[in-house]
Every structure is written in structure tokens, then in C-alpha cells.
C-alpha positions as CSV (number, residue, x, y, z in Angstrom):
1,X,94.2,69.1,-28.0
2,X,97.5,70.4,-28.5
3,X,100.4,68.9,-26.3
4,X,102.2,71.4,-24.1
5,X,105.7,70.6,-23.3
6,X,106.5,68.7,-20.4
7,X,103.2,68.0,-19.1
8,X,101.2,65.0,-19.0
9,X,98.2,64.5,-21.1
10,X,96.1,64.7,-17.9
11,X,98.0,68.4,-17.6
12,X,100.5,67.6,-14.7
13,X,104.1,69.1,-14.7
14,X,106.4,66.6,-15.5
15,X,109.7,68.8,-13.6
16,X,107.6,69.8,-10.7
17,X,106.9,66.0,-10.2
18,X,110.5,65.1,-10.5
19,X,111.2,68.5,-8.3
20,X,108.8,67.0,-5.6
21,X,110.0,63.1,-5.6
22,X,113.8,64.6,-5.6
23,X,113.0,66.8,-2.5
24,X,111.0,64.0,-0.9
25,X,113.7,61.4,-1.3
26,X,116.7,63.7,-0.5
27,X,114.7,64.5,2.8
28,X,113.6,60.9,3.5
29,X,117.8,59.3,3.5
30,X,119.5,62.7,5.1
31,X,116.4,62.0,8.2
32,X,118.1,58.5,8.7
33,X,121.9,59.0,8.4
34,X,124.1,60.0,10.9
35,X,126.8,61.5,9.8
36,X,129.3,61.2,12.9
37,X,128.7,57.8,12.8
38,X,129.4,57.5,8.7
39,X,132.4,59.8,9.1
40,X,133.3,56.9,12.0
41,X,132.4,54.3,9.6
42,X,134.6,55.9,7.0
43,X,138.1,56.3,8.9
44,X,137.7,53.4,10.2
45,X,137.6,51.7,6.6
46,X,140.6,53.7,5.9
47,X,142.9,52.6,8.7
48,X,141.5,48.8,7.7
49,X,142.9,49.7,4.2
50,X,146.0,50.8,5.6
51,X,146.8,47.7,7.7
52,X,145.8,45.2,5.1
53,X,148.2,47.2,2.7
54,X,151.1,46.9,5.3
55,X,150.4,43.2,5.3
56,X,150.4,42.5,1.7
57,X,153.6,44.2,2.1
58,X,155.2,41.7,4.1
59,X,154.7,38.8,2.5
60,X,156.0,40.3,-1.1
């Protein structure tokens, strides 16, 4: 049997099965984030940046 390119020996697309599992898995995180609540998460990180910054500050 001659091997085709990109397929298994049992004939399955190998880039259609990593299309599929990509598209699955991209799907399956966006479903459970919330993105007002990372964009929360986010600034508030920042502004906890900020003030530890400001506090190294003061004791150089």
C-alpha cells in the first residue's frame, strides 16, 4: 500500500484531526471565560503592580 501524505495508515486526515481537536478545544475554554470578569481580573493586577512599585520606592 502506498502511504499518502498526511493520513494515517487506517486512511484518516491527520490536519482535519488537528482542525477538529483545535476547533473543539478553542470552543470548550472561550464557553467558560468571562471576559468582563478577566478584564476585571487584569486591571486589578495592574493597579496591585503599581502600588507594590510605589512601595519598593519608599524604602530605597
Amino acid at each position: 500500500m502506498k502511504k499518502q501524505p498526511n493520513k494515517t495508515q487506517a486512511g484518516t486526515n491527520v490536519e482535519k484531526v488537528k482542525q477538529q481537536n483545535a476547533g473543539a478545544f478553542a470552543e470548550e475554554f472561550a464557553s467558560e471565560t468571562n471576559a468582563a470578569e478577566v478584564r476585571q481580573q487584569n486591571k486589578q493586577s495592574e493597579a496591585n503592580k503599581g502600588n507594590q512599585n510605589q512601595q519598593q520606592n519608599k524604602r530605597s
